[in-house]
NURONU-997991 format. One line per field, with one value per residue (C-alpha): residue number from 1; x, y, z. Coordinates in Angstrom, 2 decimals. Each point is the difference from the previous one (the first is absolute). Last residue first. Example, Ala and Ser with C-alpha at 12.3 -4.5 7.8 and 13.67 -1.06 7.14 Angstrom:
BEGIN
k	[2|1]
xx	[13.67|-1.37]
yy	[-1.06|-3.44]
zz	[7.14|0.66]
END
This chain:
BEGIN
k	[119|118|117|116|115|114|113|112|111|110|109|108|107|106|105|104|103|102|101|100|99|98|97|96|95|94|93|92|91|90|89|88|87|86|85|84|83|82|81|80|79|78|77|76|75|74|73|72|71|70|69|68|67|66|65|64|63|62|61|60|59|58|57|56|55|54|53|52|51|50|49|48|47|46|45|44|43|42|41|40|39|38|37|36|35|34|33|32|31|30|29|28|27|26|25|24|23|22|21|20|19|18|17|16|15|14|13|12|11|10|9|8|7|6|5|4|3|2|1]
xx	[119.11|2.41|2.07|2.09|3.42|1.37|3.38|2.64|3.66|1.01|-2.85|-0.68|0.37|-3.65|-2.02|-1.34|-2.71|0.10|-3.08|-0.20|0.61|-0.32|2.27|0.60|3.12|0.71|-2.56|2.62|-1.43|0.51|4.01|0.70|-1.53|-2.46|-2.63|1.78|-0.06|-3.32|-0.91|2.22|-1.54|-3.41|0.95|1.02|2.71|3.07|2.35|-0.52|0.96|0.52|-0.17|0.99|-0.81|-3.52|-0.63|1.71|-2.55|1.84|2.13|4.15|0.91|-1.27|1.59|0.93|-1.00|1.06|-1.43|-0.98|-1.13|3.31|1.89|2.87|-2.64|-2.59|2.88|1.34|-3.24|-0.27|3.49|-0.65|-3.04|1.56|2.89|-2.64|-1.94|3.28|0.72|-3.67|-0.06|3.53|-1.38|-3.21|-3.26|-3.12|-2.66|-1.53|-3.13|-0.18|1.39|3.55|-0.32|1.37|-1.28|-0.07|0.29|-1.07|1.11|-1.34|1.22|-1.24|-1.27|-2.68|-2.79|-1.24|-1.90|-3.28|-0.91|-3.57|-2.90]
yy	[166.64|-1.96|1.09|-2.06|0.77|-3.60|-1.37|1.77|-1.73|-0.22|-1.45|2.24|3.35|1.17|-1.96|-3.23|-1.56|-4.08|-1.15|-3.46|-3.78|-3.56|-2.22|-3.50|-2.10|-3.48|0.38|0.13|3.17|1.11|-1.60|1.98|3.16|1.00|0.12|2.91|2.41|-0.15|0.22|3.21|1.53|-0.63|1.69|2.95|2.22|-1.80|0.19|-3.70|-1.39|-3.46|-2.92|-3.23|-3.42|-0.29|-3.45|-0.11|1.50|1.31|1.40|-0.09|1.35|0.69|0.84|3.31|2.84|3.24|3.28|-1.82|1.21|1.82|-1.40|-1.82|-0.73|-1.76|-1.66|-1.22|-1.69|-1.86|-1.30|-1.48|-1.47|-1.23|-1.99|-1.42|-1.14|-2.20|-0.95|-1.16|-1.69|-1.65|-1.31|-1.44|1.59|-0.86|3.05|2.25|-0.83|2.05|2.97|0.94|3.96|3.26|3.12|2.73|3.57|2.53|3.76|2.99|3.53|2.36|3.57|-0.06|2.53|1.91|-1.30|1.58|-0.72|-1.07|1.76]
zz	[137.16|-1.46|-3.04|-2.90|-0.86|-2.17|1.76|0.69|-0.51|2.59|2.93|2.73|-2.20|0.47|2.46|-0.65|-1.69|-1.02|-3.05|0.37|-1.77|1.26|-2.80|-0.01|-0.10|-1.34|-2.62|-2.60|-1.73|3.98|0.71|-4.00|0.83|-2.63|2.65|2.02|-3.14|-0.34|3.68|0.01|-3.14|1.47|2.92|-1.67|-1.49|1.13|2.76|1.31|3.79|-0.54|2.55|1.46|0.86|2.33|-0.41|3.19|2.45|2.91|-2.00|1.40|-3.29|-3.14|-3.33|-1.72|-2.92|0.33|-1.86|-2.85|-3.72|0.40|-3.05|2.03|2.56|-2.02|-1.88|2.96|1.20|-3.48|0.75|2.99|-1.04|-2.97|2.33|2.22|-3.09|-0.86|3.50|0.35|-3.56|0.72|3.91|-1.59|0.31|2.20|-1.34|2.73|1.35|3.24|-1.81|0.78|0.91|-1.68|1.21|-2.26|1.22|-2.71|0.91|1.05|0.88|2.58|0.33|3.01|-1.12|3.63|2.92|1.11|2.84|0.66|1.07]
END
């Protein structure tokens, strides 16, 4: 007979990778810049209103299509993917979007995310 373990309290929250697809648009240099800019600024605003917990590029990935990520504090996945594909770099098909559902103990990322228990 197995042991029995008890009802792990922890909290989730939507982690969003954000990768180049393989087929990403050629843009000029203004475009980029321009898009760059949005990006930026959409990621701020995800922050500032605490949709986000931190968002941040990639560094030193072995696989450099891999650019950055978002962890969400929102009230599903769904919500998160939503959210993700109205980001200026993904409507512009420069970036694409690999979404998941991220649990971790109470009070490990400020603010807490969603409760949720594991058996």
């Amino acid at each position: 007979m197995g042991t029995v373990r008890p009802v792990r309290q922890l909290e989730a929250f939507q982690v969003v990778l954000l990768r180049r697809p393989v087929d990403a648009p050629t843009l000029d240099d203004e475009t980029l810049d321009r898009l760059q800019n949005e990006h930026l600024a959409f990621l701020d605003d995800l922050r500032a209103d605490g949709r986000a917990v931190t968002t941040g590029p990639f560094l030193d990935q072995d696989d450099q299509r891999m650019r950055g990520l978002v962890i969400y504090r929102v009230a599903s996945l769904e919500q998160a993917r939503e959210l993700a594909s109205t980001d200026p770099l993904v409507i512009a098909g420069r970036l694409e979007v690999e979404a998941m559902t991220f649990l971790c103990p109470p009070g490990t990322l400020l603010p807490a995310g969603q409760p949720v228990s594991v058996g």
